[in-house]
N, C-alpha and C positions, 0 to 999 in steps of 0.2 A: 137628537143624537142618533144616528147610524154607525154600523160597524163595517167598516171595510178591510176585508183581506187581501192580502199580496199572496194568493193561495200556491201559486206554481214551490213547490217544495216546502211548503208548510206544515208542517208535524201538527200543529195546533187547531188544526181548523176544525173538527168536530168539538173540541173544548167551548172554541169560540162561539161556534155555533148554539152548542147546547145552555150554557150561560148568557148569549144575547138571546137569544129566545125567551130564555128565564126572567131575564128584564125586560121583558117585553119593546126591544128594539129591534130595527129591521139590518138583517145582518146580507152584505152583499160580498164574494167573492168573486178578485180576478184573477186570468188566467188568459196564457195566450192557448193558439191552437194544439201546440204539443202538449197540453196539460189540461186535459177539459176533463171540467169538475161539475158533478149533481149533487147535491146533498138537501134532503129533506131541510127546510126551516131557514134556506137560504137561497136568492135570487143570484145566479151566477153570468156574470159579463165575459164573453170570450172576446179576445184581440186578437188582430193579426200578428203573426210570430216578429218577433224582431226586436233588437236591444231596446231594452228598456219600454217598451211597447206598453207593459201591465202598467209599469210607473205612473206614467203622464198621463194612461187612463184612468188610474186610482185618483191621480192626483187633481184632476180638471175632473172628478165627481164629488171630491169632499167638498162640505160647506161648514165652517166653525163651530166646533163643540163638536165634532164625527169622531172617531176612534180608528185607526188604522194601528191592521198589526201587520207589522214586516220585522224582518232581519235586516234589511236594508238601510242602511243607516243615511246615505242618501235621499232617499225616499219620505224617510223619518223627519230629513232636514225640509223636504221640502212639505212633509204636512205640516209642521208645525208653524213653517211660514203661512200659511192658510189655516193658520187659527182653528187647528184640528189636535187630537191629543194622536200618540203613539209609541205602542209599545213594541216589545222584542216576543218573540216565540217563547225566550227565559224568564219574563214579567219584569223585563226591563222600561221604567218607561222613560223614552227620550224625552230629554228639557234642554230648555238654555242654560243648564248648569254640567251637562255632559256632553250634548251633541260635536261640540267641537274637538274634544278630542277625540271621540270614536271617529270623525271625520278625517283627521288627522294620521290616526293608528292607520284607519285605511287605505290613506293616500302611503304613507309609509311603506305599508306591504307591498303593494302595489310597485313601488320602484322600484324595492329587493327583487320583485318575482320578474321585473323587465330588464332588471340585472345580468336576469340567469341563479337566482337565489333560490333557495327553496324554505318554504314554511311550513312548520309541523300545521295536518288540518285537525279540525276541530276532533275532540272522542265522541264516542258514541255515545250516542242521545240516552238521559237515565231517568228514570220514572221522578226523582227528585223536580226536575227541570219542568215536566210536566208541570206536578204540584204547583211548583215557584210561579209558574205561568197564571196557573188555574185560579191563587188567591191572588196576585199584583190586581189580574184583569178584573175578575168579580170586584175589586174597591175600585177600579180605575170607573166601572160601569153602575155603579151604585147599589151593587148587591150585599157590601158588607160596610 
């Protein structure tokens, strides 16, 4: 088991880091060029800029059983078709029992906002969220 980040905007990744450490797994983050990332205790992959760029690198490195954490719910869909687990920044983890309607919810937004719609964004990020993150991933990773 490997841990792979979707690191470009990820609030999470020193968490992750510091917990896949802790379980002694090799923890790898991506990121395109406008996002380059160091962090002690983690092997970091930079991509060339471009949509979806980190995705299809994240996703043509996982091998079944890896851990991928993203917000991306796309992404989520396409780890888990490669036999990979994955969770959210909020210690959500994507299944076959969710993914389709977050996938759904998304596509939805999406056509309000090519509408010309507008959607409340997300609130600011709360130490709770952290927390929610910090125990889903530790049991997801076999720490608890």
């Amino acid at each position: 088991m490997r841990i792979l980040i979707d690191a470009d905007g990820c609030p999470v990744v020193n968490q992750a880091i510091r917990l896949g450490n802790r379980a002694g797994l090799e923890v790898i983050l991506l990121c395109d060029t406008s996002h380059v990332f160091q962090r002690e205790g983690a092997r970091t992959i930079t991509v060339s800029k471009g949509a979806d760029s980190v995705d299809f690198a994240l996703v043509n490195l996982l091998e079944p059983g890896d851990v991928a954490v993203t917000q991306d719910y796309g992404l989520a869909a396409m780890c888990l078709a490669r036999g990979a687990r994955a969770i959210s920044q909020d210690g959500l983890e994507y299944g076959d029992e969710n993914i389709s309607a977050l996938l759904l919810a998304r596509h939805t937004a999406k056509k309000i906002r090519n509408a010309g719609g507008r959607l409340k964004g997300s609130p600011k990020r709360a130490p709770k969220q952290d927390q929610a993150f910090e125990e889903a991933f530790a049991r997801l990773i076999g720490l608890k």
